[in-house]
SEDRENDREN-697912 format. One record per residue (C-alpha): residue in one letter; z, y, x. Coordinates in steps of 0.2 Angstrom, whole numbers. Last residue first. Layout:
<rs>
   residu      pz      py      px
        A       Z       Y       X
...
</rs>
This chain:
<rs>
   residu      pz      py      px
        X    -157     288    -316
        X    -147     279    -299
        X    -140     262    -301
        X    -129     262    -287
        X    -136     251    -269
        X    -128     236    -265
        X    -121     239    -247
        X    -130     237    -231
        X    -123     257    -228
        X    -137     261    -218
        X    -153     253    -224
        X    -147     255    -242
        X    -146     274    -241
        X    -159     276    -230
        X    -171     267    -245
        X    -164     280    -258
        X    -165     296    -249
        X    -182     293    -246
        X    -189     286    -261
        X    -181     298    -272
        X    -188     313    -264
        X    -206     305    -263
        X    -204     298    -282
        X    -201     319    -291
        X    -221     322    -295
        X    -218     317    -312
        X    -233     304    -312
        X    -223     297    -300
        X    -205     297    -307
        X    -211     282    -317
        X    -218     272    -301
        X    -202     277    -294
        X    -190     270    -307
        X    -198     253    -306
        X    -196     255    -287
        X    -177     257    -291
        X    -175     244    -303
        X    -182     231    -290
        X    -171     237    -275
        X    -155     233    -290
        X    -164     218    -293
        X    -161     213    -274
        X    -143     221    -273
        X    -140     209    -289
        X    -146     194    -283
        X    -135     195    -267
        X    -119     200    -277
        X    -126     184    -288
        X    -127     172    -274
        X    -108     177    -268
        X    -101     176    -281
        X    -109     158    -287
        X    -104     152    -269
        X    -112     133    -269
        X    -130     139    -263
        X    -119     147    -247
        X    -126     164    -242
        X    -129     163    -221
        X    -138     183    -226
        X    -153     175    -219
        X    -155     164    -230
        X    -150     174    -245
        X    -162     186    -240
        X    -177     174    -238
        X    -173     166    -256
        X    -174     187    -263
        X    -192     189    -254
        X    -198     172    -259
        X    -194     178    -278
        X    -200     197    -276
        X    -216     187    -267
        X    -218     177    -287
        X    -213     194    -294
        X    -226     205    -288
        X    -239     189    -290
        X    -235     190    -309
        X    -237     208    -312
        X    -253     210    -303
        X    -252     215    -284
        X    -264     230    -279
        X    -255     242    -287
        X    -244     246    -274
        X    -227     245    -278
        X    -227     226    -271
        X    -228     235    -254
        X    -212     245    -256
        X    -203     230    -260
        X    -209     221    -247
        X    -201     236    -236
        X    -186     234    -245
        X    -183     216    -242
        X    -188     220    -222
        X    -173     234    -223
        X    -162     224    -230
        X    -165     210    -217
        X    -162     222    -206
        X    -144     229    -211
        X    -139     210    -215
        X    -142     204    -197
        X    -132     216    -188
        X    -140     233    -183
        X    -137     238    -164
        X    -155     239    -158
        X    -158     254    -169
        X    -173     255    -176
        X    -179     274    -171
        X    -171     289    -179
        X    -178     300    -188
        X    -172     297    -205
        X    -156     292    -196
        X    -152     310    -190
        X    -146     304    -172
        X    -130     299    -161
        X    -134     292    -144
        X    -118     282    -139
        X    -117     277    -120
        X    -104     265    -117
        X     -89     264    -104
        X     -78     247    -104
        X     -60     249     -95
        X     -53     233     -89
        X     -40     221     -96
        X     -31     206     -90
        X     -20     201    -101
        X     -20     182    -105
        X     -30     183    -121
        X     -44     193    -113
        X     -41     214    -112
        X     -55     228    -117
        X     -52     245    -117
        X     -64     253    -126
        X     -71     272    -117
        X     -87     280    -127
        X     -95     294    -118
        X    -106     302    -132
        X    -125     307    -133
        X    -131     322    -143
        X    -135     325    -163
        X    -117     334    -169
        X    -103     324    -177
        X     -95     317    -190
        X     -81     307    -188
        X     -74     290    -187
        X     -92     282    -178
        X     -87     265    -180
        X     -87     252    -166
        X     -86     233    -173
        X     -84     223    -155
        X     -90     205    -158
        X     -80     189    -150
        X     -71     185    -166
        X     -73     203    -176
        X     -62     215    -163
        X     -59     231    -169
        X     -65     248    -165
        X     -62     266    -170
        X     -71     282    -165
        X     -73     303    -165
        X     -54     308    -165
        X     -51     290    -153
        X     -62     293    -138
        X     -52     301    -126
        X     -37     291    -128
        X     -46     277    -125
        X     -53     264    -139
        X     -43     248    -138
        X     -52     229    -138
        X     -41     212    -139
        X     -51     195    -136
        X     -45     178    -141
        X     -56     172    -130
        X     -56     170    -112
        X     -44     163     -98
        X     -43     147    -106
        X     -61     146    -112
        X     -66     146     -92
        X     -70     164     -83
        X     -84     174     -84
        X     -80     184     -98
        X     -94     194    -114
        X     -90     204    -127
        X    -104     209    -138
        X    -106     225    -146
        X    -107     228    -165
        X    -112     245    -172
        X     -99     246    -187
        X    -109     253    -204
        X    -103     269    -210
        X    -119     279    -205
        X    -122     297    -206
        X    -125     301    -189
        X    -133     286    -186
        X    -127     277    -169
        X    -139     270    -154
        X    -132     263    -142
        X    -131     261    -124
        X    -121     250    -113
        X    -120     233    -123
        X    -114     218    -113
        X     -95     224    -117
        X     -83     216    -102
        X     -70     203     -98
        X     -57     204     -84
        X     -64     191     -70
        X     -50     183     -59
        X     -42     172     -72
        X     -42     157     -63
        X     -53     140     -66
        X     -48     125     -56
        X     -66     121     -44
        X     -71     104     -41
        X     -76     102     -24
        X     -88      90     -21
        X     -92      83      -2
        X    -105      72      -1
        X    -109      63      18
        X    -121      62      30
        X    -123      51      44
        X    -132      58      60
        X    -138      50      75
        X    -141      54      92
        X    -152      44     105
        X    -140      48     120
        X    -128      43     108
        X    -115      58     108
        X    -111      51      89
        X    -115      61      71
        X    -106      66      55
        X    -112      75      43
        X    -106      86      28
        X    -114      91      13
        X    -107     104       1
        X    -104     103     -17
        X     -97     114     -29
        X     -94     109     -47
        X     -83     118     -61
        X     -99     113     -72
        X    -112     120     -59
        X    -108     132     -45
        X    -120     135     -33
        X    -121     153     -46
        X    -105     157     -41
        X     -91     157     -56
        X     -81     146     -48
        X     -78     159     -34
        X     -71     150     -17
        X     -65     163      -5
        X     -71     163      12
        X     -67     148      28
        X     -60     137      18
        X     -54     120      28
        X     -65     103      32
        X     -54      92      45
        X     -66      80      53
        X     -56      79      66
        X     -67      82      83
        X     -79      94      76
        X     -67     103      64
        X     -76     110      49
        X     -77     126      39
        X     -81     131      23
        X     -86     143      12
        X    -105     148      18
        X    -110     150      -3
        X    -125     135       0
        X    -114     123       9
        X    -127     112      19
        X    -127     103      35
        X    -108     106      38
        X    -103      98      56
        X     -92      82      62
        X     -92      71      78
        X     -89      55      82
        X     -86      47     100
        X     -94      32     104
        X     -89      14     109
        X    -107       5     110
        X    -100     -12     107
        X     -95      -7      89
        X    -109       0      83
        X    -104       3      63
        X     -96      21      69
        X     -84      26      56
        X     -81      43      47
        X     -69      51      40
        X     -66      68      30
        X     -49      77      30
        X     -51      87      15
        X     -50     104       8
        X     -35     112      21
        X     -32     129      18
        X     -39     142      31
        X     -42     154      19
        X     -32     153       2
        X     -36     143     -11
        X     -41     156     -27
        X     -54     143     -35
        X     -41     133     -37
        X     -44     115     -29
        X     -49      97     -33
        X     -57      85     -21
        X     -71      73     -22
        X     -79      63      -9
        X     -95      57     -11
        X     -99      43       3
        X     -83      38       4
        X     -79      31      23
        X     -91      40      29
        X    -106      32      40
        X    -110      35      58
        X    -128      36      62
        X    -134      18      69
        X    -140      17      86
        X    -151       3      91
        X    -144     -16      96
        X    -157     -29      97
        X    -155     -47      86
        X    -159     -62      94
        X    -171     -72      83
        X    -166     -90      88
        X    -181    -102      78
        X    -181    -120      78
        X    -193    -132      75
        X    -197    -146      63
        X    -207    -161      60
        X    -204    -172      46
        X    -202    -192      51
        X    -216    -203      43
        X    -215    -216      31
        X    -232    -220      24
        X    -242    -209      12
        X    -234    -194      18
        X    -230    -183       1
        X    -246    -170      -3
        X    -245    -151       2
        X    -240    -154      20
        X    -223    -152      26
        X    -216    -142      41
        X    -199    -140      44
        X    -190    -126      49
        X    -173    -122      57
        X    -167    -105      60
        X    -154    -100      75
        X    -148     -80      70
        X    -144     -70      83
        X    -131     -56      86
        X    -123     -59      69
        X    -113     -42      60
        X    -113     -28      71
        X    -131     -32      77
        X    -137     -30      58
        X    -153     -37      53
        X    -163     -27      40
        X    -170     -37      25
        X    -185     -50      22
        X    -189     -52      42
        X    -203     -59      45
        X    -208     -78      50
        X    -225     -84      49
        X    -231    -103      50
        X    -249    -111      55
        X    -258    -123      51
        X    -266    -117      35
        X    -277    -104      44
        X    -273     -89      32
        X    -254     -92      38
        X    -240    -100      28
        X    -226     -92      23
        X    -209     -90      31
        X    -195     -75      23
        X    -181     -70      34
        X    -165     -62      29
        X    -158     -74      15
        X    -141     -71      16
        X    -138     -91      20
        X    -150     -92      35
        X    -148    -105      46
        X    -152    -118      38
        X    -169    -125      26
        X    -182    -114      33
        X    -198    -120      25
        X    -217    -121      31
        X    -232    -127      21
        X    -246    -136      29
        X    -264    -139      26
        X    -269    -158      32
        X    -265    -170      18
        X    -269    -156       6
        X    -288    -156      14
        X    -295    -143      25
        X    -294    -154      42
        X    -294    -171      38
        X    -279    -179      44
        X    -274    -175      63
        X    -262    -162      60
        X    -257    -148      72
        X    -243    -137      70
        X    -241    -118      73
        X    -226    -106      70
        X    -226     -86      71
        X    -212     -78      77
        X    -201     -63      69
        X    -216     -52      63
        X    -209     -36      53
        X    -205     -35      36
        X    -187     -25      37
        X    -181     -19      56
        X    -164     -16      53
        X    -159     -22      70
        X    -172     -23      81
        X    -179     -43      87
        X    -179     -51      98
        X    -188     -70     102
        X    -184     -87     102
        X    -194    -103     101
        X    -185    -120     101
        X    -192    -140      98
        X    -183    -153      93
        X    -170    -166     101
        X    -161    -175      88
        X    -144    -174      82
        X    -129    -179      82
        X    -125    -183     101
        X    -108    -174     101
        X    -104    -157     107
        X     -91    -150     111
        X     -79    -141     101
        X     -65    -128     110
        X     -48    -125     107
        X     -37    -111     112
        X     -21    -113     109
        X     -10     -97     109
        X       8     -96     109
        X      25     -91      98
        X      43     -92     101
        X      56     -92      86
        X      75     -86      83
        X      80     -97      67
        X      72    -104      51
        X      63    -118      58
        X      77    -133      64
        X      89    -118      68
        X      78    -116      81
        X      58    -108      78
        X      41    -113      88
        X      26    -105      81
        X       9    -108      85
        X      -6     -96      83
        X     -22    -105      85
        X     -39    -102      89
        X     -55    -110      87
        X     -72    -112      97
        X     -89    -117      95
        X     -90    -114      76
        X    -106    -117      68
        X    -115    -125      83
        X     -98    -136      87
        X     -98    -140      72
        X     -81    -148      65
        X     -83    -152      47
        X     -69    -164      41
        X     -50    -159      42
        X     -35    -163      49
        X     -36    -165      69
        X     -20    -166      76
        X      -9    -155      88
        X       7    -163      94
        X      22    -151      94
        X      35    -165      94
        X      45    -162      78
        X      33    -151      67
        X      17    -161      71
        X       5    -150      72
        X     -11    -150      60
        X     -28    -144      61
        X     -45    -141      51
        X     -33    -132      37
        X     -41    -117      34
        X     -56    -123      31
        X     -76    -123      35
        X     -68    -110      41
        X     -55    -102      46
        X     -58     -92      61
        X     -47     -94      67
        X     -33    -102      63
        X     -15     -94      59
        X       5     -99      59
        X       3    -118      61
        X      21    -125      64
        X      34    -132      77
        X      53    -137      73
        X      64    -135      87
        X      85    -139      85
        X      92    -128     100
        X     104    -117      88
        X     105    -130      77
        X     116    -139      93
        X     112    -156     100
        X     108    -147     115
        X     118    -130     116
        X     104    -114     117
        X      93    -114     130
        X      79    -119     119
        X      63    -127     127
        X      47    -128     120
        X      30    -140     120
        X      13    -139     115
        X       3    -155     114
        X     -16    -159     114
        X     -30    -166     103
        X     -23    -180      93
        X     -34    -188      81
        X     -28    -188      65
        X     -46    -186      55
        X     -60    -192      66
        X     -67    -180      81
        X     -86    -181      79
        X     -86    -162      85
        X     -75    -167     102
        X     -62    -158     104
        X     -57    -149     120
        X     -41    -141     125
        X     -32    -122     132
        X     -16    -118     131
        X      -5     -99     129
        X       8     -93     137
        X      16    -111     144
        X      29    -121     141
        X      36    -110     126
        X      49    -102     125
        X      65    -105     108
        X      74     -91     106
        X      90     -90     114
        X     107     -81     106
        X     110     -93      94
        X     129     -95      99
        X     136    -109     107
        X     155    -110     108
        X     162    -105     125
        X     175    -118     129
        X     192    -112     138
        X     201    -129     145
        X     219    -124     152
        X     231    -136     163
        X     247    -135     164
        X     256    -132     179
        X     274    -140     180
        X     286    -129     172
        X     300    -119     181
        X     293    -120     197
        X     306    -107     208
        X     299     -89     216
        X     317     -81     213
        X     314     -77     195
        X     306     -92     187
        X     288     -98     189
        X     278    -102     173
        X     262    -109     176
        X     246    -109     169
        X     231    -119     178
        X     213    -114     173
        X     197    -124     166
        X     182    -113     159
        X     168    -120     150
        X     149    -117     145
        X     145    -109     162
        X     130     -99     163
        X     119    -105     145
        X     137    -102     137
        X     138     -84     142
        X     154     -75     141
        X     157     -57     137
        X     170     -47     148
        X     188     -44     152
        X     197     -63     142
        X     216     -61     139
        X     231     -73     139
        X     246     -66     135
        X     262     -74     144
        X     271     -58     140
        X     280     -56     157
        X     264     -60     170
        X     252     -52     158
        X     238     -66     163
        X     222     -63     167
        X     205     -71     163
        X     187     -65     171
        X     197     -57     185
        X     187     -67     200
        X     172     -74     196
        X     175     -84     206
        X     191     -89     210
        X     209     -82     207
        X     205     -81     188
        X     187     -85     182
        X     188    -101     193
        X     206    -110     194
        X     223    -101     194
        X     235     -93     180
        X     253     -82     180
        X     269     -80     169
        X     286     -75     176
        X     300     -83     166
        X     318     -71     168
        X     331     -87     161
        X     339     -98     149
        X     328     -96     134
        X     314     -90     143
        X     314    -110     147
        X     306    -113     131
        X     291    -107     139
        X     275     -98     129
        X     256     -94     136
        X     249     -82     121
        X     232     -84     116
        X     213     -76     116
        X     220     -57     118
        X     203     -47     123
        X     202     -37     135
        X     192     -29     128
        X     185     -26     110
        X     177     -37     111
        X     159     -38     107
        X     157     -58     110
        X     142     -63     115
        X     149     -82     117
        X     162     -88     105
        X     178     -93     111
        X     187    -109     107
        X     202    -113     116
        X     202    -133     121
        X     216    -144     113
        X     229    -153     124
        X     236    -167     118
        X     251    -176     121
        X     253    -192     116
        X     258    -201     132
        X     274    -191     132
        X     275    -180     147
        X     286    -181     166
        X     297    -176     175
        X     311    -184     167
        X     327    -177     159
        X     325    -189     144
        X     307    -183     142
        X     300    -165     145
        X     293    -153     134
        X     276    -148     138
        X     273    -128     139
        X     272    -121     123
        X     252    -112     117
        X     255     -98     103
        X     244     -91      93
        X     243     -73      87
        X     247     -69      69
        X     264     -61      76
        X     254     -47      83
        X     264     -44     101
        X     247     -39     109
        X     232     -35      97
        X     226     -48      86
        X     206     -52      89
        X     207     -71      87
        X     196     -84      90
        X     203    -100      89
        X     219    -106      96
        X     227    -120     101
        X     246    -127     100
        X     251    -137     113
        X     258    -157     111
        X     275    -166     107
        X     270    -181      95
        X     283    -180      79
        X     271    -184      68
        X     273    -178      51
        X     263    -174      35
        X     271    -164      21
        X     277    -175       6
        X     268    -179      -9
        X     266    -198      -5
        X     269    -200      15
        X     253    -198      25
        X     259    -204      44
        X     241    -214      45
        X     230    -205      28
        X     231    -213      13
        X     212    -217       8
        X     208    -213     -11
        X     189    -219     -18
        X     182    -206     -24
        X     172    -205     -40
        X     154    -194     -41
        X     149    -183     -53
        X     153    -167     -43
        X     149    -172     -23
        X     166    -172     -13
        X     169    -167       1
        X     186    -178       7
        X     200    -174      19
        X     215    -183      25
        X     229    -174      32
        X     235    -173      50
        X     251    -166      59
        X     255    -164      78
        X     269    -158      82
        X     269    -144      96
        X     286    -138      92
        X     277    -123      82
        X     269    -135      71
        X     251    -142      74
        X     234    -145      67
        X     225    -160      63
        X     211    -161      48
        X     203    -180      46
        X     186    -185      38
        X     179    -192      23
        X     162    -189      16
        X     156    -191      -1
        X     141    -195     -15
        X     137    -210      -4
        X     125    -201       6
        X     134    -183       7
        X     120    -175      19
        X     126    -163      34
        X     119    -147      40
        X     128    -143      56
        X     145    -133      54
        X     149    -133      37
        X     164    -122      35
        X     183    -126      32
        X     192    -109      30
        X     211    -112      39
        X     216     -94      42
        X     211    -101      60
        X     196    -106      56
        X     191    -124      53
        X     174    -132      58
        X     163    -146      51
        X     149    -155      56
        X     159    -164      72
        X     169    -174      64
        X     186    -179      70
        X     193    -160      64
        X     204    -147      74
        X     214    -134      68
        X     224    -121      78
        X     235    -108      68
        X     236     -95      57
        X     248     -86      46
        X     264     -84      57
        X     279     -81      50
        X     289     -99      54
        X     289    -113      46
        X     274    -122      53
        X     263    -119      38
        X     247    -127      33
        X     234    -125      17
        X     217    -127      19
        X     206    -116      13
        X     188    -117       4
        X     169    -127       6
        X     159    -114      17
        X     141    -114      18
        X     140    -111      38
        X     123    -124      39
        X     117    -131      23
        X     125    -146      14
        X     113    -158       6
        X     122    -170      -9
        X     123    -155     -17
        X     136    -147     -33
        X     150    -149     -20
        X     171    -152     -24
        X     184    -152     -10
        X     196    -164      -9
        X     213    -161       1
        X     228    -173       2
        X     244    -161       1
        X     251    -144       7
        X     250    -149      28
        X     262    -150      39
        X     279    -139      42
        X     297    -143      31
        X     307    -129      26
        X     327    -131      23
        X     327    -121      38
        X     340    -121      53
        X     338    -141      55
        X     319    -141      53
        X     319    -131      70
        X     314    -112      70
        X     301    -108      82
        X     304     -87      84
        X     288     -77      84
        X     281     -66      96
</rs>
């Protein structure tokens, strides 16, 4: 514990470091905004100490923070207040203090015992409080309180000594016990003091809340305190020397719990029930809620402001009522109360502390409309109806008229004009003109309005002649309940998935929602169509999983689409079933290795053409083309093959006996996978071999040019009509040959293959009458059907 050192030992003087302004940007100060340090010293080692202030908004710390206390309002632009604290002799010093809003000029108050730019004196013999500290024992931070000193010898104190309360927070977490001060006597100077306390919390109930350390003088607290329980403590310390005699008179000991917002603000009552009149003006008080805050009175912490959390239902507005923040009084606010409309509203009320941004309560008010006399009595039908029931007879309306009967002063014509702002019902009027019909123009919905209250009014077809009130009538159609089939909440659900997803993978978790509410049934899920049997569903989650391997290349597959229907129905004892749309959209995988179409084909013994196959995958275009084809090991002496974009070109490599042939290719797809391909080549003589269906385009369209050819020989064409079919016959080889009609090359190697077959029937009809054209003829038209080449100029 720290020495007190008197001015006489130290040159250094205790108080305050000089007048103290502190500088705002607002003229409103919120709660705990903290305005900087004061500075104090009693000249010794100590760092804090026990301030006090004369106005109750603020509050010191014992590291001498000044911090706004209670929200406080600077209406002159400043607010002036004193600081005291005390030296370690117990004198009390004070400084003047000033907040100080920026912009404004202060005006300078001197301070009582303020002497220029000295420390602040007055020599008053008095304790020294303290805050709350949490300083282990012996911590020289901890304060100090001194026992009294005496006057002139006498038993007795000077008038001026004050005796400042220890401030300790409620809820504190300890640790315990906790040191709150340290009981001090000068007269350990001189002898053995022994240190003890008295009064409630100490040797009266409760019992052991405070203790003393009988050598020490440290004054500690064991447990938590509770302001709402007891909001102040007041002991007795004494100091008793060794050998049981007073040395000190008692002195007595005021603990104060400060308030902390730990009490929410409760309400009265639960919940609160009132009635409103319909014709209720604007402000019109309805009833008033009230709470209670345990918290210290005149505190923030116990400062209720009311508001308006929710109404329902919110209509005609959302503001029909107001509350009075301060006193909880309920108002009404808005125009349109009906009690027909809306019988009854709710409200959510809020109370919070902290004037409305603290700990807050809630309750219900339940208020309901009555009726006013606002309208006129009329006449009322009712009747039920089924829900969704579209077009049938709701009620059927008749009036009488005594005009002349037939005439527009007499028929009438019927109109609802409330009651129905969806348009549900339609009214027309009846083959007998007095009479009105009321069906239903769409399906009614239990879930949505139970009945439906319709006013009508019947007119004639001509205005009254003389003032006349219009009759009307009004309809209740109570809506009946029936069984409605659950309905998904997406009506088509789509997922994506690889096509390899593994069995018992989880699609989807479809869900469904019963639309009759009152009738609280259970919903259960099946599959009513899933044409490849590949999934699966759970009955009570709806969870749809794969019960067999997904192909995309299925037949039920269409554009990487597969789509199952699911349903979904209640244990009604009238069952019904929803449905719903479940599309699968399958990822492609590389499953399928491609293959060659073509399994037998015909080859020329003597042909160098390439006999073409097809190549043909089932997977996407990224698991496909580019193509890559290998003849087998046992099929290469005889053949060769390359790809041509997606064509095979086989070529017979060797010649070879008349027979059929095992031909092995090895066809892969542009990832890799590969499978072994095996065809059926027939090899033949060509001149009696049948038309082979391998030839590519150019080899038969050669042979129908040749074959016109051979008809023009006959001489049964004249010269000119040989040459006009020549000419068709050579435009119909270039068509079909895909010959551009910009490519000059490639028009005259077409040309000349045709005049070339022209030359040669010349040079038959001349080696006729030698007797030599049936050999030539022969051998020259295989030779240009096989090899699709332009044939030599043979003499």
């Amino acid at each position: 514990m720290a020495v007190v050192s008197s001015a006489e030992e130290s040159p250094c003087k205790p108080g305050f470091d000089s007048d103290l302004i502190f500088k705002v940007n607002k003229k409103h100060l919120k709660r705990s905004t903290r305005l900087g340090k004061v500075g104090f010293t009693d000249c010794t080692d100590r760092t804090r100490f026990l301030f006090s202030t004369d106005d109750s908004c603020f509050v010191l710390t014992t590291e001498g923070v000044l911090t706004v206390k209670r929200a406080v309002d600077l209406h002159d632009g400043q607010l002036d207040f004193f600081v005291h604290s005390w030296d370690s002799h117990g004198n009390k010093m004070t400084v003047p203090v000033m907040v100080l809003q920026h912009g404004h000029h202060h005006v300078s108050r001197d301070a009582e015992h303020h002497h220029g730019d000295h420390r602040h004196q007055n020599h008053h013999n008095t304790e020294v409080d303290s805050d709350n500290t949490k300083e282990t024992a012996g911590h020289p931070d901890v304060a100090v309180l001194y026992f009294p000193k005496l006057s002139n010898g006498l038993r007795r104190m000077k008038r001026d000594w004050v005796i400042p309360p220890i401030n300790i927070p409620e809820n504190s977490n300890g640790p315990f016990p906790y040191k709150m001060v340290q009981i001090h006597s000068v007269e350990n100077r001189y002898k053995k003091i022994l240190y003890s306390i008295t009064g409630p919390g100490a040797t009266e109930d409760p019992v052991g809340l405070f203790t003393i350390e009988k050598d020490t003088g440290d004054l500690y607290v064991h447990q938590r305190l509770d302001r709402e329980k007891q909001a102040h403590y007041t002991l007795l310390a004494h100091a008793d020397s060794a050998g049981s005699s007073k040395a000190e008179d008692p002195m007595e000991i005021i603990i104060n719990v400060i308030d902390m917002n730990d009490n929410k603000p409760i309400f009265e009552q639960t919940s609160y029930a009132a009635k409103v009149a319909e014709s209720s003006p604007k402000g019109t008080t309805v009833i008033q809620v009230k709470a209670t805050d345990a918290d210290e009175p005149g505190n923030d912490n116990s400062e209720i402001r009311y508001t308006i959390l929710s109404q329902e239902p919110n209509l005609p507005s959302d503001s029909m009522f107001a509350i009075n923040s301060f006193n909880g009084a309920i108002m009404v606010e808005g125009v349109g109360l009906d009690r027909k409309k809306y019988p009854e509203y709710t409200l959510k009320i809020q109370a919070a502390d902290i004037e409305g941004e603290g700990l807050s309560g809630r309750t219900t008010v339940v208020l309901k409309v009555t009726d006013s006399n606002n309208n006129p009595p009329v006449f009322t039908a009712s009747t039920v109806i089924d829900e969704n029931a579209v077009g049938v007879l709701v009620f059927k309306l008749s009036v009488t008229d005594k005009d002349e009967p037939n005439s527009p002063a007499w028929n009438a014509k019927f109109k609802i004009i409330r009651g129905d702002p969806d348009n549900l019902f339609s009214i027309e009027t009846g083959t007998y003109k007095q009479e009105g019909i009321i069906k239903t123009a769409k399906g009614l919905d239990f879930e949505k309005s139970r009945t439906h209250t319709l006013e009508v009014i019947a007119e004639n077809d001509v205005p009254f002649a003389i003032p006349l009130t219009t009759s009307t009538a009004t309809v209740v159609v109570t809506v009946k309940d029936v069984n409605e089939p659950p309905i998904f909440k997406e009506k088509e659900m789509t997922v994506q998935k690889p096509e390899d997803v593994p069995v018992d993978c989880v699609i989807i978790k479809s869900e469904a929602e019963d639309p009759d509410l009152a009738r609280e049934n259970a919903i259960k899920y099946k599959i009513i169509d899933d044409p490849d049997n590949w999934l699966t569903v759970d009955e009570d989650s709806g969870l749809v999983k794969v019960k067999s391997l997904m192909d995309r290349e299925s037949p039920n597959v269409k554009e990487n689409k597969y789509t199952a229907l699911l349903g979904a129905y209640d244990n009604d004892p009238v069952p019904a079933t929803g449905t719903g749309t479940l599309v699968i959209i399958l990822e492609d995988v590389n499953d399928n290795p491609p293959f060659i179409e073509e399994r037998n084909i015909t080859v020329c013994k003597d042909a160098s053409a390439p006999v073409l196959l097809t190549v043909t995958d089932r997977d996407g275009p990224l698991h496909s083309a580019p193509y890559n084809v290998m003849v087998h090991e046992a099929s290469k002496p005889k053949w060769s093959a390359q790809m041509n974009k997606t064509k095979v070109e086989l070529v017979l490599k060797s010649s070879v006996l008349s027979g059929t042939y095992q031909v092995i290719l090895r066809v892969s797809d542009t990832d890799g996978l590969e499978q072994n391909c095996t065809i059926q080549a027939k090899v033949c003589n060509c001149v009696d071999a049948p038309l082979r269906n391998s030839w590519g385009v150019k080899e038969q369209t050669i042979r129908g040019v040749v074959g016109g050819i051979l008809l023009l020989s006959s001489n049964r064409f004249s010269l000119r009509r040989r040459e006009q079919v020549f000419t068709r016959l050579s435009e119909s080889y270039k068509e079909n040959m895909n010959i551009s009609s910009t490519s000059s090359s490639s028009s005259s190697s077409s040309d000349e293959e045709i005049i070339v077959l022209l030359n040669d029937e010349r040079r038959r009809k001349r080696r006729r009458i030698l007797g030599t054209s049936h050999i030539y003829e022969k051998r020259r038209t295989w030779r240009v059907l096989s090899t699709g080449t332009r044939a030599e100029n043979v003499s």
